[in-house]
C-alpha positions as CSV (number, residue, x, y, z in Angstrom):
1,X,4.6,-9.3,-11.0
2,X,6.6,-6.3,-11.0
3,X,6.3,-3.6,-8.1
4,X,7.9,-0.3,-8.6
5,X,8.6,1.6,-5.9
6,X,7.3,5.6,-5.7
7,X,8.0,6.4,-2.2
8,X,7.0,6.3,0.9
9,X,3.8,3.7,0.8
10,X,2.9,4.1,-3.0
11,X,3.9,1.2,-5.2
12,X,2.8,0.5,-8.7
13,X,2.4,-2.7,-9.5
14,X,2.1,-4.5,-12.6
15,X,1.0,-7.8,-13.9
16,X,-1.5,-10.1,-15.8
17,X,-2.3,-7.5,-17.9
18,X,-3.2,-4.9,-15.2
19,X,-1.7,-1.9,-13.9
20,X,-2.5,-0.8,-10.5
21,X,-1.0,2.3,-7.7
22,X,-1.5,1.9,-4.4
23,X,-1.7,4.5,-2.3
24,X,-0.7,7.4,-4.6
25,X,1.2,10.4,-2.8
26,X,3.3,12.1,-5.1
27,X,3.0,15.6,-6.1
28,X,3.8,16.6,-1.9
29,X,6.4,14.4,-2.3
30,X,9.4,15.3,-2.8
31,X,11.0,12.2,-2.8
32,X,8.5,10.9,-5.4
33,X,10.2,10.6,-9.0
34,X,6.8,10.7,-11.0
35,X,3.9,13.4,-11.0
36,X,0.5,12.1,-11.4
37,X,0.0,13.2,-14.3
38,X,2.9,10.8,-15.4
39,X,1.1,7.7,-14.2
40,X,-0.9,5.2,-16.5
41,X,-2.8,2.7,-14.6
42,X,-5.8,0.5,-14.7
43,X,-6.9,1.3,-11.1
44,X,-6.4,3.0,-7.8
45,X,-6.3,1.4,-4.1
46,X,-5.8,3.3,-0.9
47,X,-5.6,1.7,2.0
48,X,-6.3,4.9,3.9
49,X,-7.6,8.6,3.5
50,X,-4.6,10.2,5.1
51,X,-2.8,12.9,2.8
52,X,0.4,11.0,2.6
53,X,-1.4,8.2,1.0
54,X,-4.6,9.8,-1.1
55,X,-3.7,12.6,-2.1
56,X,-3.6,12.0,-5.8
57,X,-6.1,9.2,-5.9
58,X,-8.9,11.6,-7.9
59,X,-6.7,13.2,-10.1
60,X,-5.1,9.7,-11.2
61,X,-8.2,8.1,-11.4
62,X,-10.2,10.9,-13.7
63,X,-6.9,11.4,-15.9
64,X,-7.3,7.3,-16.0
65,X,-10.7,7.5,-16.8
66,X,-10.2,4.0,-13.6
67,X,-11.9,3.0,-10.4
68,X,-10.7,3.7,-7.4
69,X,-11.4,1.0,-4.8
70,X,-11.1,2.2,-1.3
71,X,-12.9,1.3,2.4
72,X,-16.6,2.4,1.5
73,X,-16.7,5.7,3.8
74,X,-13.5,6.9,1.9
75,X,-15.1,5.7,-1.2
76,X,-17.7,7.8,-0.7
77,X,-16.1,11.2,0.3
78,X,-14.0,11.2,-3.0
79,X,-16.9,10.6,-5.2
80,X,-17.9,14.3,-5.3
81,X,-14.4,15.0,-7.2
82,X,-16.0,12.9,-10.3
83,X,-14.0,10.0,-9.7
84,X,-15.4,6.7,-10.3
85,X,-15.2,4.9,-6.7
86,X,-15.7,1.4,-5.8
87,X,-16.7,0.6,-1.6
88,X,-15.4,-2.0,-0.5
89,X,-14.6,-2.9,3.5
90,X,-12.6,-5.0,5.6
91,X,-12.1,-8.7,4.4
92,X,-14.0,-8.3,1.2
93,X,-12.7,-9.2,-2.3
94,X,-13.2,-7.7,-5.8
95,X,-12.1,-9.7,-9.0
96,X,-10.9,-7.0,-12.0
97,X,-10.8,-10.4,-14.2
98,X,-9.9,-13.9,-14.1
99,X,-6.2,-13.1,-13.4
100,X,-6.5,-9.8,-10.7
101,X,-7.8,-9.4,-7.8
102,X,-8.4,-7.1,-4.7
103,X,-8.8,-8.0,-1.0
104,X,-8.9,-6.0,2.0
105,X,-7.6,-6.5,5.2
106,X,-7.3,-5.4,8.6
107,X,-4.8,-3.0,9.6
108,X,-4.8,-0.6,13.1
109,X,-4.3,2.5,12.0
110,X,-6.2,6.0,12.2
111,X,-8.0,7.4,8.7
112,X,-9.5,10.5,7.9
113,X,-9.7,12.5,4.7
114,X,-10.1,16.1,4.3
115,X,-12.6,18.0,1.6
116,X,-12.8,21.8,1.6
117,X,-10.9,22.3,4.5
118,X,-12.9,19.9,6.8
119,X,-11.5,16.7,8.2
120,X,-13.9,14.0,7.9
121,X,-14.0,10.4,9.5
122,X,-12.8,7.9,6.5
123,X,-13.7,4.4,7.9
124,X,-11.0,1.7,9.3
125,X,-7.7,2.0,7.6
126,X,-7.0,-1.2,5.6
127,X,-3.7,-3.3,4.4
128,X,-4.7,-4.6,0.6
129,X,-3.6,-8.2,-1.0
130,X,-3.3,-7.7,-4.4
131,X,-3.3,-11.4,-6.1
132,X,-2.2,-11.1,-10.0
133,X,-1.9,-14.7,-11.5
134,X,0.0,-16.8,-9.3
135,X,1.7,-14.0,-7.1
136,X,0.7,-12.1,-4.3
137,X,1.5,-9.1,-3.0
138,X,0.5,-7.9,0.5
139,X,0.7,-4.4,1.2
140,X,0.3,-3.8,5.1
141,X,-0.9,-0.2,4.7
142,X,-0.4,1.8,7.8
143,X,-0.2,-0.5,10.9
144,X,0.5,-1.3,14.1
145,X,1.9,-5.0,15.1
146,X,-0.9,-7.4,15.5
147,X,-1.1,-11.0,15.7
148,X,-3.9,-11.4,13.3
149,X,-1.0,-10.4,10.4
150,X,0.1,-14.3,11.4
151,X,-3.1,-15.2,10.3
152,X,-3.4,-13.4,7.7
153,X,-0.4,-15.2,6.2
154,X,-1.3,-18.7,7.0
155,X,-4.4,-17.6,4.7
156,X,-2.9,-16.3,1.6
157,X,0.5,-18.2,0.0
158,X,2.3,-14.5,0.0
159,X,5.3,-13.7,-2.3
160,X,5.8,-10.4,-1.5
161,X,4.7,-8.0,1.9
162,X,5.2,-4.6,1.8
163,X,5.6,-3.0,5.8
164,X,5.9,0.1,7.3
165,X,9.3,-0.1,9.4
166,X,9.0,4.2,10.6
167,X,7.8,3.7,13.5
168,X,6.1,7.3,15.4
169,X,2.8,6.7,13.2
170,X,3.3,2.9,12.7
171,X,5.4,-0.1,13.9
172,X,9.0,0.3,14.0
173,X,12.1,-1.7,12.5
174,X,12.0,-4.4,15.3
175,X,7.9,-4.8,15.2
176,X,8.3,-4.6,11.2
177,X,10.9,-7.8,11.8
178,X,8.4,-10.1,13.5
179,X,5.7,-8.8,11.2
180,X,7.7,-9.6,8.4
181,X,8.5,-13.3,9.6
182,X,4.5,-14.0,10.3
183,X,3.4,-13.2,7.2
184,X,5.7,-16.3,5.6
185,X,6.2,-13.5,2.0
186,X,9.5,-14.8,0.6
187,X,10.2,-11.4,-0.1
188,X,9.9,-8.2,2.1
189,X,9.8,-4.5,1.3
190,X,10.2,-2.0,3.4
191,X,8.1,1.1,3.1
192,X,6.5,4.4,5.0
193,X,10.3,5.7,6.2
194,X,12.5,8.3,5.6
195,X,10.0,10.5,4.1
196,X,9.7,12.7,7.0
197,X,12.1,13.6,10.3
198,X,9.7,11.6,12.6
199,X,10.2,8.5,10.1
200,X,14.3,8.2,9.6
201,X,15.3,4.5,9.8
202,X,17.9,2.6,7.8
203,X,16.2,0.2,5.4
204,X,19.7,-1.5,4.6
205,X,19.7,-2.3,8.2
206,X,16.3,-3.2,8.2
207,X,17.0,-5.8,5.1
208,X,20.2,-7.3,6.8
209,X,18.4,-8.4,10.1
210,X,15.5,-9.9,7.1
211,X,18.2,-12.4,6.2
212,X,19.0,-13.7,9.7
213,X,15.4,-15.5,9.8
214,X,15.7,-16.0,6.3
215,X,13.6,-13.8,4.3
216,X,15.1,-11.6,1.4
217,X,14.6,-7.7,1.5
218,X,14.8,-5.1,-0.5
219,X,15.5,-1.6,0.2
220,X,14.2,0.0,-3.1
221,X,15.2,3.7,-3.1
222,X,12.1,5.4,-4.7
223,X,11.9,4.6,-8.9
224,X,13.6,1.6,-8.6
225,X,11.2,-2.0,-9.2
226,X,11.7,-5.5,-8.5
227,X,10.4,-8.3,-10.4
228,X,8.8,-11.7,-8.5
């Protein structure tokens, strides 16, 4: 499995064949260092309808002539764009084949998405565990510490978690730590910081304090991958 980093909460990750972006937000972002258009994939997942994390799914998705698979309430409000949606909700699991697989879990967060200027409801916000051959990756979405993220490791042999250390609109760097540890991943990334003033936290510090119970980190600065 390789994950590439694109800033913020959008990884693309890559394996068994498949090709998938999670939570695409990239033309707003300036710290992004691909334009939609630039993105090949076999499929979209959001974890979430807020801007910072959807708001390239549709035009990635028709340009892919791909799915994207999203809670079903989000699903639904991006279907008028043309995109080809798939529902899904919270604990549920869609196989793409044999090798890839999708599964949602819980995350507490807010979600909303806007179309034509009106901001709608968008269902529960989600993390995702994206299983391609023998690895696993577990993307925590936007989230608040919660104790079920212990059981959500115990559930799933995870090789890599992405989590949100920015604290303001989710956990912070010492939440993030004890997040980190209960989900057992070998590896940890660090996302959702930096990108904006209310979100500035040190990654590198984050990864050091990851070694002290054990667990490698990795501070990708946006473009760069790592390979599990």
């Amino acid at each position: 499995m390789k994950i590439t980093f694109l800033g913020h909460a959008c990884l693309l990750v890559e394996g068994a064949g498949k090709r998938l972006i999670i939570d695409p937000f990239l033309r707003d972002n300036p710290t992004a260092p691909l334009q939609p258009e630039q993105v090949n994939v076999d499929a979209v997942v959001l974890t979430h309808g807020h801007h910072d994390h959807s708001a390239d799914a549709a035009s990635i998705a028709l340009a892919n002539d791909c799915p994207i698979y999203a809670v079903v309430e989000l699903a639904n409000l991006i279907s008028p764009t043309g995109a080809s949606t798939l529902g899904m909700n919270t604990g549920g699991k869609f196989q793409l084949d044999e090798q890839v697989s999708i599964k949602f879990v819980q995350a507490f967060h807010s979600s909303s998405y806007e179309v034509d200027g009106v901001t709608h409801y968008a269902g529960q916000a989600q993390g995702v565990i994206v299983t391609m051959g023998d690895k696993v990756l577990y993307h925590m979405g936007d989230t608040a510490l919660f104790s079920d993220i212990k059981l959500i490791g115990d559930l799933h042999d995870i090789d890599i978690a992405a989590v949100p250390i920015g604290d303001h609109f989710t956990m912070g760097p010492e939440e993030a730590l004890l997040a980190a540890k209960w989900t057992g991943a070998k590896h940890i990334l660090p996302i959702h910081f930096n990108t904006f003033p209310p979100i500035q936290q040190s990654g590198e510090t984050f990864v050091a304090k990851l070694e002290q119970q054990s667990q490698q980190g990795h501070a990708l600065t946006p473009g760069q991958s790592i390979t599990i």
